[in-house]
MARTORZA-724293 format. One line per 5 residues: number of its first residue (from 1); their letters; for each residue x, y, z of C-alpha. Coordinates in Angstrom, 1 decimal, padded with zeros to 4 digits, always signed. Example, Ala and Ser with C-alpha at 12.3 -4.5 7.8 and 13.67 -1.06 7.14 Angstrom:
BEGIN
1 = AS = +012.3:-004.5:+007.8  +013.7:-001.1:+007.1 $
% end
This chain:
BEGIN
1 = XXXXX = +004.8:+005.8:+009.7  +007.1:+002.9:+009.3  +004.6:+000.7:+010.7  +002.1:+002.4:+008.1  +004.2:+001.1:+005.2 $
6 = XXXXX = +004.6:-001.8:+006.8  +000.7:-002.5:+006.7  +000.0:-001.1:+003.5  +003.2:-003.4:+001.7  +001.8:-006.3:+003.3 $
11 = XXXXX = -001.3:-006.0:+002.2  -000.6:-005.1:-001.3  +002.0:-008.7:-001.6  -001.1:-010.6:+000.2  -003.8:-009.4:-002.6 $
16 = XXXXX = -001.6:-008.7:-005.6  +001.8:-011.0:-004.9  +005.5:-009.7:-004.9  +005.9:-009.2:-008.7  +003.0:-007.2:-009.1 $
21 = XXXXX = +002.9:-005.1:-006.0  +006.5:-004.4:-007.4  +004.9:-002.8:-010.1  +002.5:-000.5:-008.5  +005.5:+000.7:-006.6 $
26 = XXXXX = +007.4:+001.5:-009.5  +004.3:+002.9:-011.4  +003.4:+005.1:-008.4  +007.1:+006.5:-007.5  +007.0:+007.1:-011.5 $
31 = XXXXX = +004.1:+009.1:-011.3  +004.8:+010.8:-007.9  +008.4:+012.1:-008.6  +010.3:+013.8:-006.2  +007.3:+014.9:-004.3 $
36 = XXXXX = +007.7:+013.9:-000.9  +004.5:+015.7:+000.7  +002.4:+012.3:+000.5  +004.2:+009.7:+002.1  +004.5:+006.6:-000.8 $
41 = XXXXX = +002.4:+004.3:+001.2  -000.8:+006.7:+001.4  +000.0:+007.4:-002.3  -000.1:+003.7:-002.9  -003.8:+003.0:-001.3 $
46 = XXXXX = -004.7:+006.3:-003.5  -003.5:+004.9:-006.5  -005.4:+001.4:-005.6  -008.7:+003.2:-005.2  -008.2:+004.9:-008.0 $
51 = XXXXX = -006.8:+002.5:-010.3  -008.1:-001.0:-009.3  -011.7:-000.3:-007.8  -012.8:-003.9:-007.7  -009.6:-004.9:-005.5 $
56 = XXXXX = -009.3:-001.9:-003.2  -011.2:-002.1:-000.3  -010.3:-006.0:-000.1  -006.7:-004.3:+000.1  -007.5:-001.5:+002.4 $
61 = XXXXX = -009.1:-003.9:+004.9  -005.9:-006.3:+004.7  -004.0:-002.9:+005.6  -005.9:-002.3:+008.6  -005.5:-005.6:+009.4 $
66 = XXXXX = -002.1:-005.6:+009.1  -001.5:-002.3:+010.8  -003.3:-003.2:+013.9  -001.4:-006.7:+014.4  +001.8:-004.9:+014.3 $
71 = XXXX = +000.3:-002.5:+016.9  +000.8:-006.0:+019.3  +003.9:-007.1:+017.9  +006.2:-005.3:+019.6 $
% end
C-alpha cells in the first residue's frame, strides 16, 4: 500500500501542484471521516473521477505510471 500512496500522491502534485493536491487531501479526509475501510489514496482517485472528470484519467495514468517505476526502484 505504501507504494500505492506513493503513486497516487505523485501523480496528484504532477497534474494538480502541491497546494492544490493539499486541498483534495483535506477535502477528501473531510468528507471520509474516521472511516478507515477505503484506504485515502483509493478514496482520493474516487473523488478525482468523480469530482474533476476532465483531469482524471490524465491523473490515473500518471498513477500507474508512477506505481510501476517504483516497482524498479528498489
Amino acid at each position: 500500500y505504501p507504494r500505492f500512496a506513493r503513486a497516487v500522491d505523485g501523480a496528484l502534485r504532477e497534474a494538480l501542484g502541491p497546494t492544490e493536491a493539499a486541498r483534495v487531501y483535506v477535502q477528501v479526509s473531510r468528507q471520509s471521516g474516521d472511516d478507515e475501510r477505503v484506504p485515502l489514496a483509493e478514496l482520493i482517485l474516487m473523488w478525482v473521477s468523480e469530482n474533476m472528470p476532465r483531469r482524471a484519467e490524465g491523473i490515473l495514468s500518471s498513477a500507474r505510471r508512477h506505481y510501476t517505476a517504483g516497482s524498479t526502484a528498489r
